[in-house]
VONU-541701 format. One record per residue: residue in one letter; x, y, z of N, C-alpha, C in turn. Coordinates in steps of 0.2 Angstrom, whole numbers. Layout:
<nodes>
<'A', <X, Y, Z>, <X, Y, Z>, <X, Y, Z>>
...
</nodes>
This chain:
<nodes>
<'X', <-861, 284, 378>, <-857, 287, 372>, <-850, 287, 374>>
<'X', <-844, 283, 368>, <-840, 284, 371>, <-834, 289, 368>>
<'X', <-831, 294, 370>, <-826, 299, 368>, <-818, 296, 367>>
<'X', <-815, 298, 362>, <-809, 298, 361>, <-804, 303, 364>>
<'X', <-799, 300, 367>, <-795, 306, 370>, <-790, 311, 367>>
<'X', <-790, 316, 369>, <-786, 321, 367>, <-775, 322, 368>>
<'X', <-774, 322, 365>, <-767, 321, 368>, <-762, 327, 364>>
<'X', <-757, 327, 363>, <-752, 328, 360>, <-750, 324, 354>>
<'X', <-744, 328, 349>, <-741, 325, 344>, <-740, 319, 345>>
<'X', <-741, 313, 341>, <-739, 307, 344>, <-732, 303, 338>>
<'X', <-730, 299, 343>, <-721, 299, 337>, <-725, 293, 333>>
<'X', <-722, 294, 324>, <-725, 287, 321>, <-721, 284, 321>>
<'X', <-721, 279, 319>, <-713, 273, 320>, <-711, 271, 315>>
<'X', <-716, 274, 308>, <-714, 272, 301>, <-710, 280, 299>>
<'X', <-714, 285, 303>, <-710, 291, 300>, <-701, 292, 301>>
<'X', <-698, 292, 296>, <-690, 294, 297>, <-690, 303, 301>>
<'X', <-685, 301, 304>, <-683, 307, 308>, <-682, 312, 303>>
<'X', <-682, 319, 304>, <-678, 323, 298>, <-670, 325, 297>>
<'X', <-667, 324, 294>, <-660, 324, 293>, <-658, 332, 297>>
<'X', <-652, 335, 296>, <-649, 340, 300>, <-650, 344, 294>>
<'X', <-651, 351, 293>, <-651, 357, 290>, <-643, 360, 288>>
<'X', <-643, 358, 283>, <-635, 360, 280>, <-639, 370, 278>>
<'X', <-634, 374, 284>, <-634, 381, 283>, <-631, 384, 275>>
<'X', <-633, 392, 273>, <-630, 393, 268>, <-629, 400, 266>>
<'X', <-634, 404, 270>, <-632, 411, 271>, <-637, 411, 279>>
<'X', <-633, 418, 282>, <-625, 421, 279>, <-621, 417, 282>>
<'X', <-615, 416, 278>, <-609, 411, 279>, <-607, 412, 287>>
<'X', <-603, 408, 288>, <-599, 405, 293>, <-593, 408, 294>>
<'X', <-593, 414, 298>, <-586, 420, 300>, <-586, 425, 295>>
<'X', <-592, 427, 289>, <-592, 431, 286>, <-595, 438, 289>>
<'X', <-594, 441, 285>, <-596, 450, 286>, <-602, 449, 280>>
<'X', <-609, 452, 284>, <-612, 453, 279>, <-615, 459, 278>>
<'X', <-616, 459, 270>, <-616, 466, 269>, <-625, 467, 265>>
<'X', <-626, 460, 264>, <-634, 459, 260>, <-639, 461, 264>>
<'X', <-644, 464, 262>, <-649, 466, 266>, <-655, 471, 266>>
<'X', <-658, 473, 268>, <-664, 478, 266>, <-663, 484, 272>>
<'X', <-659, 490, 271>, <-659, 493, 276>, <-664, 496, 280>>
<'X', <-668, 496, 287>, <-674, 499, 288>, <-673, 506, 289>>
<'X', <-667, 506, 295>, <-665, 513, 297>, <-657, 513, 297>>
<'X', <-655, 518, 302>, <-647, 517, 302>, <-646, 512, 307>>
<'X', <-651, 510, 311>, <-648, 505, 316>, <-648, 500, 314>>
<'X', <-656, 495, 309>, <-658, 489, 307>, <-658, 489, 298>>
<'X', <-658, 483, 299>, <-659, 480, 292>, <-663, 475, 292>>
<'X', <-665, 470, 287>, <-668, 462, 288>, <-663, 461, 282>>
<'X', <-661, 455, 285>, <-659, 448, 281>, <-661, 442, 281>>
<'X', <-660, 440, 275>, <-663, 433, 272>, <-661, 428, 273>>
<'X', <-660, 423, 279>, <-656, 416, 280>, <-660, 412, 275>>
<'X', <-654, 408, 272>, <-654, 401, 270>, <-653, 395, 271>>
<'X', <-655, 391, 270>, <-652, 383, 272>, <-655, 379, 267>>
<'X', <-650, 372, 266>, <-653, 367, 263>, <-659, 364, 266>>
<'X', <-663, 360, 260>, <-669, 358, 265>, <-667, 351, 269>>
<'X', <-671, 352, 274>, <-667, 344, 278>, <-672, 340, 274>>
<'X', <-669, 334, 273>, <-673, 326, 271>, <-679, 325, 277>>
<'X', <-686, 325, 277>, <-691, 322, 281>, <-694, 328, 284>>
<'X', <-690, 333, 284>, <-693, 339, 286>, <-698, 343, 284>>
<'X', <-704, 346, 288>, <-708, 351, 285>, <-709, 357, 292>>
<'X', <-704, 358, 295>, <-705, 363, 296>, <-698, 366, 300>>
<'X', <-698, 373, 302>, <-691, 374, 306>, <-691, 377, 311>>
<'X', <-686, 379, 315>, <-686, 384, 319>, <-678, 386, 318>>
<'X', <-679, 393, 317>, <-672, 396, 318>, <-671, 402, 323>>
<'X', <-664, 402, 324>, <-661, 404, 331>, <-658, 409, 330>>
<'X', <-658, 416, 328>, <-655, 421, 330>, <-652, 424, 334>>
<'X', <-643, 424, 339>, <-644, 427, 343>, <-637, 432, 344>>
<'X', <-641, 437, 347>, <-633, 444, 346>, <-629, 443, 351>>
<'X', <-621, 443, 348>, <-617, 440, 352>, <-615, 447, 357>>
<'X', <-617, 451, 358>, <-616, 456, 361>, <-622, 457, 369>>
<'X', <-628, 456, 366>, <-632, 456, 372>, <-636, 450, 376>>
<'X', <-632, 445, 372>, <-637, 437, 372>, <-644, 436, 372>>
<'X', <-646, 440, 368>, <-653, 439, 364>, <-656, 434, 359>>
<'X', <-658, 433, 360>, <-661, 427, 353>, <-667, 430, 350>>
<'X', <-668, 429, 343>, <-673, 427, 340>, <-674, 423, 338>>
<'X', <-681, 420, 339>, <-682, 416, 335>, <-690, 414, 329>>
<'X', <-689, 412, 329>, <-696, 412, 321>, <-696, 403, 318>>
<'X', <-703, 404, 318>, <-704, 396, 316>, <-707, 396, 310>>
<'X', <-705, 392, 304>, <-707, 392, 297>, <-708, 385, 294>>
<'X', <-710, 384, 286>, <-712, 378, 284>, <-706, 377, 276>>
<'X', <-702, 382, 276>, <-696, 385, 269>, <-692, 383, 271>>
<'X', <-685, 383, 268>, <-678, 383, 273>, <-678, 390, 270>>
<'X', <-678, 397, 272>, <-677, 403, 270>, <-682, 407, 277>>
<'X', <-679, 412, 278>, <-682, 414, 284>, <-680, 425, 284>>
<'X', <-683, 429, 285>, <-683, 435, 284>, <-681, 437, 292>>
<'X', <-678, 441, 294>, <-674, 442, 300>, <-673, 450, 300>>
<'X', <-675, 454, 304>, <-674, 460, 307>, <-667, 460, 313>>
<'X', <-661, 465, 309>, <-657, 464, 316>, <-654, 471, 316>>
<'X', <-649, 472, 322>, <-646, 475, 323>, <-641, 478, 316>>
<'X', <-637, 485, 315>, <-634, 484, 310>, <-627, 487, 313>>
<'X', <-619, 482, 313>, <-614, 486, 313>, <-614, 478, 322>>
<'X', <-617, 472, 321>, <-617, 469, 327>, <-615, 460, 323>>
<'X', <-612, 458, 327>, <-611, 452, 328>, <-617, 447, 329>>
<'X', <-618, 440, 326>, <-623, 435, 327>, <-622, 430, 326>>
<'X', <-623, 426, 329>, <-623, 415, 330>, <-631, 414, 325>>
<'X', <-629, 408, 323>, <-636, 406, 319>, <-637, 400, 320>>
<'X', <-643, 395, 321>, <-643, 389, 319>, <-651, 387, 316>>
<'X', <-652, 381, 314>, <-658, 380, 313>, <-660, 371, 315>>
<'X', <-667, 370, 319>, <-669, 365, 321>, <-673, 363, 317>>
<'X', <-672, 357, 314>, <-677, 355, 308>, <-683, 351, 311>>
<'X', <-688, 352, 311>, <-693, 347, 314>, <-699, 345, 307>>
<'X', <-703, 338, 310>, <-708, 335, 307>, <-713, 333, 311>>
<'X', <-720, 334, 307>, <-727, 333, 310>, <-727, 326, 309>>
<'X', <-723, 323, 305>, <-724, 316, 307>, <-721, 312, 311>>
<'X', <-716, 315, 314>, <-710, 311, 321>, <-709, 318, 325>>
<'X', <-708, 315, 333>, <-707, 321, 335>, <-700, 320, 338>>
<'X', <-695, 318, 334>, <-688, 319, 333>, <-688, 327, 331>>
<'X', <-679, 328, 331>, <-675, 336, 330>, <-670, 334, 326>>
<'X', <-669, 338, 321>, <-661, 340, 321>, <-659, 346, 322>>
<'X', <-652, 349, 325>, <-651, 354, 327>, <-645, 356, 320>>
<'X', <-644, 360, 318>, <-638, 362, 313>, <-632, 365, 315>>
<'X', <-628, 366, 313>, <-622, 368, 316>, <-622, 376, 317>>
<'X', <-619, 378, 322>, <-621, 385, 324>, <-616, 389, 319>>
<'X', <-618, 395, 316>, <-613, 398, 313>, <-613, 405, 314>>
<'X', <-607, 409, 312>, <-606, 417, 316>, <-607, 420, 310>>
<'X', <-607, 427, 310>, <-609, 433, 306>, <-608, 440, 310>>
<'X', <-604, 445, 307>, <-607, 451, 308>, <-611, 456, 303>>
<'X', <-618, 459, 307>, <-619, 459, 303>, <-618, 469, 300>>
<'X', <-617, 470, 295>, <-613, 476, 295>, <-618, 483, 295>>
<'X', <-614, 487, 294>, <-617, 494, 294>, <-612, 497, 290>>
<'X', <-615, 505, 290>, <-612, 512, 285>, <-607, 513, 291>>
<'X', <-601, 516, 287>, <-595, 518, 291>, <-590, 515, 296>>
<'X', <-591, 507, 294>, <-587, 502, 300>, <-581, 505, 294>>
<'X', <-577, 504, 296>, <-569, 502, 293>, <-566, 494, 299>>
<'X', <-567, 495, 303>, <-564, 489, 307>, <-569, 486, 311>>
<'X', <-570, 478, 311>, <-575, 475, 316>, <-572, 472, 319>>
<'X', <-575, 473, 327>, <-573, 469, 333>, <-573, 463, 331>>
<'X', <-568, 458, 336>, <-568, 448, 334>, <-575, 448, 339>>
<'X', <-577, 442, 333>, <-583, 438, 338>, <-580, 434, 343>>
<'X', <-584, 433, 348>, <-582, 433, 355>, <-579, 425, 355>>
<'X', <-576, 422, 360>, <-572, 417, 360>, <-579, 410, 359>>
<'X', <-578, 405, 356>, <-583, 400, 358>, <-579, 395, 359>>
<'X', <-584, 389, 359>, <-582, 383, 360>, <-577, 382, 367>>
<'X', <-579, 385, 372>, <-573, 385, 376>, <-575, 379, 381>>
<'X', <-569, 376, 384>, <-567, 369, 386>, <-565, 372, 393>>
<'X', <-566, 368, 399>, <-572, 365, 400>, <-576, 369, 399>>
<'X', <-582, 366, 398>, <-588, 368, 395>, <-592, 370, 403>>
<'X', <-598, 373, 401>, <-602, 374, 405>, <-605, 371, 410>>
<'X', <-605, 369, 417>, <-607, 365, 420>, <-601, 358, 421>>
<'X', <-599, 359, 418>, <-594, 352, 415>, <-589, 350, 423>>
<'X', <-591, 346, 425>, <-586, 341, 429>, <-578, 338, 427>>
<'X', <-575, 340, 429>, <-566, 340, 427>, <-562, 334, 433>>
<'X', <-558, 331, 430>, <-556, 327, 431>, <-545, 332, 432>>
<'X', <-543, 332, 437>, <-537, 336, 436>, <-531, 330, 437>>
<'X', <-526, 332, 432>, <-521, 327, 433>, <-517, 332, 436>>
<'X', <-514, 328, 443>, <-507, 332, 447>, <-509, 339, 446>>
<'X', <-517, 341, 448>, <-520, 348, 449>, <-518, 352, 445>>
<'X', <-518, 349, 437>, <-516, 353, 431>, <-522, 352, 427>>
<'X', <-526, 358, 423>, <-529, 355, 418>, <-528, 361, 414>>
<'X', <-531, 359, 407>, <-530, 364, 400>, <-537, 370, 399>>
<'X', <-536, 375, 398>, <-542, 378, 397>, <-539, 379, 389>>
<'X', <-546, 379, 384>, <-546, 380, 378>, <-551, 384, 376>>
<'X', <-552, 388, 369>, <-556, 391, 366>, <-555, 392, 359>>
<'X', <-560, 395, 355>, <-559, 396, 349>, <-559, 403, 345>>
<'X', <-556, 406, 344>, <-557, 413, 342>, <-558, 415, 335>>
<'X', <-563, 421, 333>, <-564, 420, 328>, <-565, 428, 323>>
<'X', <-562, 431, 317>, <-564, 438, 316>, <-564, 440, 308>>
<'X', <-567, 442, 307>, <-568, 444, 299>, <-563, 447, 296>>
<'X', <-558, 451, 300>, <-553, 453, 299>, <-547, 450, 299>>
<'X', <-547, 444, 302>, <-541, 440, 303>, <-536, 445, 308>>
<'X', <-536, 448, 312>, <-533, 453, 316>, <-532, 453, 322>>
<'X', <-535, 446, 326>, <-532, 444, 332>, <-527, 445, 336>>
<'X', <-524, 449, 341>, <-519, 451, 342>, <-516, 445, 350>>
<'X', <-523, 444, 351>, <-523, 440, 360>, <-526, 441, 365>>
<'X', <-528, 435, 369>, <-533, 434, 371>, <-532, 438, 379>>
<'X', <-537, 440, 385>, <-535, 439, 391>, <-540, 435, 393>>
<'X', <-537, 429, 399>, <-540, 424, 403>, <-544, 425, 408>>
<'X', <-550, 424, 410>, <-551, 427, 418>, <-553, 422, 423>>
<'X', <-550, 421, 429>, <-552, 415, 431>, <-553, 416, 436>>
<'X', <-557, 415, 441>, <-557, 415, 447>, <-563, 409, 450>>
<'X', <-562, 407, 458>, <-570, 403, 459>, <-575, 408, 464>>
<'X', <-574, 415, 463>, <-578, 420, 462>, <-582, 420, 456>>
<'X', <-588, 423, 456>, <-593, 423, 449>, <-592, 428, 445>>
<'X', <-588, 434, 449>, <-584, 440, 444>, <-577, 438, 443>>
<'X', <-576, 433, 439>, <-569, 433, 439>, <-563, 438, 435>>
<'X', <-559, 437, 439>, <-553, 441, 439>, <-546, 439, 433>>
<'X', <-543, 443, 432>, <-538, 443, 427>, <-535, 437, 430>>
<'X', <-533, 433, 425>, <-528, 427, 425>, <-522, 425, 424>>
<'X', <-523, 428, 417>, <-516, 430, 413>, <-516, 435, 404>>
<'X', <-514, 439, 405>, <-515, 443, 400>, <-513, 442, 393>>
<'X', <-514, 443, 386>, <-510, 443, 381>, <-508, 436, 378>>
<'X', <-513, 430, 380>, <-511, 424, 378>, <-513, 424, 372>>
<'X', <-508, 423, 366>, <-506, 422, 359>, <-511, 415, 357>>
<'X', <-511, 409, 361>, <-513, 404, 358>, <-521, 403, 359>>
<'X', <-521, 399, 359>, <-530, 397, 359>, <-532, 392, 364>>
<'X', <-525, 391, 369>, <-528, 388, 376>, <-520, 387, 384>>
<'X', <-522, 385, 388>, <-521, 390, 393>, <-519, 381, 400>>
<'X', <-512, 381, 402>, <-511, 375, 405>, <-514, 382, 414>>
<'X', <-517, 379, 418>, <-519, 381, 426>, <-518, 375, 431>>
<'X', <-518, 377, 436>, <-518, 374, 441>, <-525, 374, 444>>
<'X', <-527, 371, 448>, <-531, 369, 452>, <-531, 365, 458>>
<'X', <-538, 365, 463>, <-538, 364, 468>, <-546, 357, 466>>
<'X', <-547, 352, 470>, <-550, 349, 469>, <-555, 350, 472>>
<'X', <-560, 347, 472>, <-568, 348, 477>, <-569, 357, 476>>
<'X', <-568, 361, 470>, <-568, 369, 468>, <-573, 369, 464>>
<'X', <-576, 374, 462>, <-578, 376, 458>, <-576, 382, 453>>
<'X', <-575, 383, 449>, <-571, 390, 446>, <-576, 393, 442>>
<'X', <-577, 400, 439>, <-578, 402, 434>, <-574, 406, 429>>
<'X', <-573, 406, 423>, <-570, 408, 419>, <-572, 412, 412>>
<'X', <-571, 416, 409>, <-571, 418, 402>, <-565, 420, 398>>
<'X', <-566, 424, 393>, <-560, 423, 389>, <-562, 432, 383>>
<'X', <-559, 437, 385>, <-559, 442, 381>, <-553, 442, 377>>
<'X', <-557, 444, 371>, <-553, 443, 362>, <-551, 450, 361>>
<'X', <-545, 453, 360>, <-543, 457, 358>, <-541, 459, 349>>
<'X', <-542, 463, 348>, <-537, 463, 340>, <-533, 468, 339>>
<'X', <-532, 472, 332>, <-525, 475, 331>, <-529, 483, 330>>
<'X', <-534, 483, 330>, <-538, 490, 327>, <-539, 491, 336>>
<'X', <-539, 487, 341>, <-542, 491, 348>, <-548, 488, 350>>
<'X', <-551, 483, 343>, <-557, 482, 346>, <-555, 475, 352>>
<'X', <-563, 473, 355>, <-563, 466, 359>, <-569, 464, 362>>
<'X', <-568, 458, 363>, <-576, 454, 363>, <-575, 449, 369>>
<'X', <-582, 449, 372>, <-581, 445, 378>, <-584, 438, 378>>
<'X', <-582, 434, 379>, <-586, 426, 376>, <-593, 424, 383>>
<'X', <-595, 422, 385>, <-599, 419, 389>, <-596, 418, 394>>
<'X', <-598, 419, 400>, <-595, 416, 408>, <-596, 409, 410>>
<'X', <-591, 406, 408>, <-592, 396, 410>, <-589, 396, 417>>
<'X', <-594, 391, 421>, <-592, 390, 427>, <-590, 380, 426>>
<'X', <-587, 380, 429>, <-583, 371, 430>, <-582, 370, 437>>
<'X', <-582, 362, 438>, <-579, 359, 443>, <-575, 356, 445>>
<'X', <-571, 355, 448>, <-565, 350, 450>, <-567, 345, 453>>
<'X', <-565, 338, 451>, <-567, 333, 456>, <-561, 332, 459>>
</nodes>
């Protein structure tokens, strides 16, 4: 007697991949205020997105910019019901998947905080996008390179960044009060450095982005 093997999802050739999930709540650097309060600390909120083309099912990505926690939750809707924190900061994206390809798309990550009773002023989301990237191998001209980032705040109240750089893993202050959104250094080759970037604003508050580490070739 003879048996058929058992395996995993297998890719079809004829199925199209699924398109990228265009996001739609909650918005992109907004404050959100919609929600179902549970207690003083939580609420749930209702993410949206448009549906991807080829897609039938998703995964979405909650993560607090505060503790680097994610959730996450898999579904078959572009609409997804979410318990979080309230009075905190959040990144979101969403990866469209099909049972008939085992291709992805990944969406564009977007920020949020999400509010609570008694804020008057909200801390800036923490720095992102920052350059060189994580792990990233650099290339220095005449032991000069640029460090960059992005900063971002519901309040629009950014007052200035401080830099921290060392090629210790606790790095050290760099340069204080930097106004712009990127930063000329010097360098040594065959190094390794680490880096982050704390956000300041006009209220007092401030936010710490991730620890990127780099290296110089």
């Amino acid at each position: 007697m003879a048996f058929s093997g058992c395996g995993g999802k297998k890719n079809n050739p004829t199925a199209a991949s699924p398109s990228v999930a265009t996001l739609l709540f909650p918005e992109q650097n907004s404050l959100c205020i919609t929600g179902t309060v549970i207690s003083g600390n939580q609420n749930s909120v209702v993410f949206n997105w448009k549906a991807a083309d080829n897609a039938d099912s998703y995964d979405i990505s909650v993560k607090n910019l505060l503790t680097g926690i994610s959730i996450s939750q898999s579904i078959n809707q572009p609409q997804a019901t979410v318990v979080l924190s309230r009075n905190t900061p959040y990144s979101w994206f969403v990866t469209a998947k099909s049972s008939k390809n085992t291709a992805t798309s990944k969406s564009d990550t977007w920020k949020f905080y999400n509010s609570g009773a008694g804020v008057t002023s909200y801390a800036p989301f923490p720095a992102d996008k920052l350059l060189p990237s994580q792990s990233q191998d650099v290339n220095a001209s005449a032991g000069k390179i640029t460090l960059s980032w992005i900063g971002s705040d519901t309040d629009n109240d950014i007052i200035g960044y401080d830099v921290y750089l060392s090629t210790s893993s606790t790095p050290t202050l760099y340069q204080k009060n930097v106004v712009t959104n990127s930063l000329d250094i010097s360098v040594t080759s065959a190094t390794k450095y680490y880096w982050k970037v704390i956000t300041h604003d006009a209220a007092g508050n401030s936010s710490e982005s991730d620890l990127i580490t780099f290296s110089v070739n």
